[in-house]
N, C-alpha and C positions, 0 to 999 in steps of 0.2 A: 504494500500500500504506500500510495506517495502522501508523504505530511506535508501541510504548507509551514512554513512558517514565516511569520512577518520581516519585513527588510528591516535593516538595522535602521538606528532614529538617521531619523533621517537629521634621389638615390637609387638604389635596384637594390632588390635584397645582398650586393654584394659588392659594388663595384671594383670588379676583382681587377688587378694590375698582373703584367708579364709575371710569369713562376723566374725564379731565383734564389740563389744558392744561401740557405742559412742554415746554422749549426745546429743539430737534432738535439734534444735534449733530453732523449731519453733511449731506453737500449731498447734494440729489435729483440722480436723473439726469437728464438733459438740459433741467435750471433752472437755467444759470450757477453761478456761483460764488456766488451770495448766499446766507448763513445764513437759516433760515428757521423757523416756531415751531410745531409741530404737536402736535396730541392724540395723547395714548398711554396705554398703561395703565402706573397706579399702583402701588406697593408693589413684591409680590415676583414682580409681570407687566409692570413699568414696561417701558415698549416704548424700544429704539435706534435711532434713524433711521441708516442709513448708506451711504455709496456705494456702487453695483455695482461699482466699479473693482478687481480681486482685487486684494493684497497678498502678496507672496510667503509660502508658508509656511516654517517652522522644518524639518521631519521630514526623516525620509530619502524619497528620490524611490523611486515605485514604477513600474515596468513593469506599462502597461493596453492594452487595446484599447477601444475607441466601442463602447458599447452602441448599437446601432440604436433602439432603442425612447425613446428619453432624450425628456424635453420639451423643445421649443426656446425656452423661458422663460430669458431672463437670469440666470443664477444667482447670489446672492446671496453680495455677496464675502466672502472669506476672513475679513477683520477680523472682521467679525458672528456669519459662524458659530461663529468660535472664542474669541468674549465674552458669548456671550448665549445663555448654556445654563441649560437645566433638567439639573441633576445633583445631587442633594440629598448623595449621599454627600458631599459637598465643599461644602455650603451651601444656604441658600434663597433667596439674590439670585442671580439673572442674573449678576451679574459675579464674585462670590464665587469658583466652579467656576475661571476660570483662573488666581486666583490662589493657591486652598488643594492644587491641583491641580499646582502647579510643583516640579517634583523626582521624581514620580511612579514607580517604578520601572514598566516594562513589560516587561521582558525577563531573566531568562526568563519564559515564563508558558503552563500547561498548563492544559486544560477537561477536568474526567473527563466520561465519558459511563457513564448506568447505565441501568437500566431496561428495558423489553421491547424488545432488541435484539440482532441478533447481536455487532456490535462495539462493547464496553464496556471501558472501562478510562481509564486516563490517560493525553492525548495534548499533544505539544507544538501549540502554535497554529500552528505553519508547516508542521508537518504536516497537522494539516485545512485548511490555508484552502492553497491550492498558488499560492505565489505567479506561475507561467506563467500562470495563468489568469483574471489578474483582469482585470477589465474595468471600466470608468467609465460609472455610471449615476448621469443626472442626474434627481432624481426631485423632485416636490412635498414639502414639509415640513409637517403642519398641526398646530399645539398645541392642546389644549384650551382653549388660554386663549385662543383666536381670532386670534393671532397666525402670521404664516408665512412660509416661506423656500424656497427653490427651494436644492437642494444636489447640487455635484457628488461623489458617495460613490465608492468603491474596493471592492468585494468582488467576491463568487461567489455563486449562487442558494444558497441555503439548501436546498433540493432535492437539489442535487448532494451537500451533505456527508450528509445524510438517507439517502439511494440508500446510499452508502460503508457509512452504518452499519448500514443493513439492520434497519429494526425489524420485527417480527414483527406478524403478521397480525391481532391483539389489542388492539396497539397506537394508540389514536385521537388521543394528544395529543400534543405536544413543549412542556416547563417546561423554564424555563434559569434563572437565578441568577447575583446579582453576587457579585465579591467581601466577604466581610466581614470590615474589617480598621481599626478606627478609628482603630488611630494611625497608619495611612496616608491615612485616609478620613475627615478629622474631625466631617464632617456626622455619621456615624454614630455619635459621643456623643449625641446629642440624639436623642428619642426623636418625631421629626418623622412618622416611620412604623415601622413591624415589621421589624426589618433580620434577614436581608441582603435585599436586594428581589430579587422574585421575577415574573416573567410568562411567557404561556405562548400556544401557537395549539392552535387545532385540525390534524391532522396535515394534513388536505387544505388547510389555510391555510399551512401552513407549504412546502407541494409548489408552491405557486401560482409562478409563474416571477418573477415581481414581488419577493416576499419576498430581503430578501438579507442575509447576513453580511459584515458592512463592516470592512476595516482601514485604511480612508485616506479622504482628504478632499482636493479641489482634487490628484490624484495626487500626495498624500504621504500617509505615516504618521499615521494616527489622532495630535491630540492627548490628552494623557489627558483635557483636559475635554471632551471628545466621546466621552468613552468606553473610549480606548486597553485594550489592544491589537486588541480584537475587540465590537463590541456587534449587534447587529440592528437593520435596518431594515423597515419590514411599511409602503410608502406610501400606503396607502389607509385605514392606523388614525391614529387621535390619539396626538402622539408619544411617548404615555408609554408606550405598548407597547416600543418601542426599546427594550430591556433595554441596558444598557453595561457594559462591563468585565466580561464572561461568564469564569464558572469552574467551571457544573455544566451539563451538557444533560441532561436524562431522557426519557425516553419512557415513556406510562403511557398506563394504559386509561382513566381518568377524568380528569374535569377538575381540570388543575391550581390552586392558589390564584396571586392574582395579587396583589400591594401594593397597589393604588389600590383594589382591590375589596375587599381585607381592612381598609383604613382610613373607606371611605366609597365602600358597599355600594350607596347609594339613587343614588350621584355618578356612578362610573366603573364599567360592567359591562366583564365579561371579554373581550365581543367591540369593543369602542372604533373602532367602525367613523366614520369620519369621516362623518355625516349632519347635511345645512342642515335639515332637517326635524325634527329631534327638540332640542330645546335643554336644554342644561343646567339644573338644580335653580333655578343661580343668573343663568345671563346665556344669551342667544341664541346658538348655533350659526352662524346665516344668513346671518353677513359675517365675513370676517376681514381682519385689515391685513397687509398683504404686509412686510416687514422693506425699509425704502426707498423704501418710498412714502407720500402723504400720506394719500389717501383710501382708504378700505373699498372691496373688491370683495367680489362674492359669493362663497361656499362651495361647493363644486362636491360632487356627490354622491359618495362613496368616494373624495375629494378630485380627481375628474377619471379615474380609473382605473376606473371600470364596465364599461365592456366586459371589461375583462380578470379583473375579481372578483364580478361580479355573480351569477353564477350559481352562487357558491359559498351563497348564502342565500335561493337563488329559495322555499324553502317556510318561509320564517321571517318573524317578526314581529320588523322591525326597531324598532322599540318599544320592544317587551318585550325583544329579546336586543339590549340597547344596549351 
């Protein structure tokens, strides 16, 4: 059962520069202990080399079960994930995010739900996300900016809370929204994009089993620079669809607006389908570097997830709905 409970009182995602040579800072796996000196990207996509070896996290521990479907790819240790974020509301460097991001409040914290639905209102986050039922799905990572991670996430299909809320038959999208609140959020002084950020699926993208709403990482507690306390994952788009730190869901007949596609229209289309075949304005799609390793592999189509989302776009031009 969903409980209301009342509200409290009341660029391009990367603009990535030429790869160039800097000092790795951390050891490969299974290359001894030698420091070693690798190309990465520059500026505000400067790449982190770092150990697979997780690192304990901070958060509270969550009760999960094994996703069966999880990739058996090395996941990318803790350290990484939770230093080498794209989260603008908290900055535009990679490392910015865990620092502007320490103190965060996350608790409490409710998402209204509006729009062409049967249940609408204001709900606490531990009432939609049912913490029995989470489960650990390790899924591919791929950023636009061609860099990538293998991540063990903590949620529940996005499906399941969808189903609960019941949208009406009219219904074809789902838009969600972060919070906007800049003296907690200080990236959102600066007018780096249209705040509060905003992204969206189509509803049968959002049904897809794949799709998930995540409260943890490595079975803990979302840090806030990941997003805290609840953000989306969609692992077959480029990560900037992730929406983080969710405080609106809607449900709506047309297409929602999305930030990257309201800042740079020609760059990021609404559907951000991870494709080696189509490349960016500015740099190739076709390789990306794994976070921990030296060399470039290729880009796997819908990052490796086809079977399971292909057929959401059999009559489309992936092209043109990029």
């Amino acid at each position: 059962m969903l409980i209301k409970v009342k509200k409290q009182s009341d660029l391009s995602e990367n603009d990535v520069t030429p790869e160039r040579l800097f000092k790795a800072r951390r050891k490969f796996l299974n290359i001894g202990a030698a420091s070693i000196t690798g190309a990465a990207l520059s500026g505000i996509a400067g790449g982190i080399f770092a150990s697979p070896t997780p690192t304990k996290a901070a958060g509270a521990q969550l009760g999960t079960t094994k996703w069966a479907g999880s990739t058996d790819e090395t996941p990318t240790d803790f350290e990484s994930i939770t230093t080498y974020n794209n989260f603008y509301e908290f900055g535009t460097s990679k490392e910015a995010p865990r620092f502007n991001a320490e103190g965060f409040v996350t608790s409490p914290w409710t998402v209204e739900v509006s729009g062409l639905a049967k249940n609408t209102g204001t709900f606490d986050v531990w009432d939609l996300i049912d913490k029995n039922k989470l489960e650990e799905r390790i899924y591919r990572h791929r950023c636009v900016e061609t860099w990538s991670m293998v991540v063990p996430w903590v949620g529940i299909p996005l499906a399941d809370i969808v189903k609960r809320l019941e949208p009406q038959t009219s219904a074809k999208y789902i838009a969600f929204k972060t919070l906007h609140d800049p003296e907690r959020m200080p990236g959102q002084e600066r007018a780096v994009l249209q705040w509060p950020y905003v992204e969206g699926l189509r509803l049968d993208e959002a049904m897809n089993p794949l799709a998930l709403l995540v409260v943890g990482v490595y079975g803990q507690e979302l840090p806030p620079q990941n997003g805290a306390p609840i953000r989306l994952v969609v692992p077959w788009k480029y990560g900037f669809k992730g929406i983080k730190s969710i405080v609106k869901i809607e449900f709506s007949e047309n297409e929602p607006p999305t930030s990257w596609n309201i800042s740079a229209p020609g760059e990021y289309g609404f559907y951000a389908n991870v494709n080696p075949n189509v490349s960016h304005p500015r740099w190739s799609q076709a390789k990306e570097r794994r976070i921990g390793e030296f060399l470039k592999r290729k880009t796997l189509m819908f990052n490796g997830y086809s079977d399971e989302v292909a057929s959401l776009y059999s009559n489309m031009d992936l092209e043109k709905y990029f």
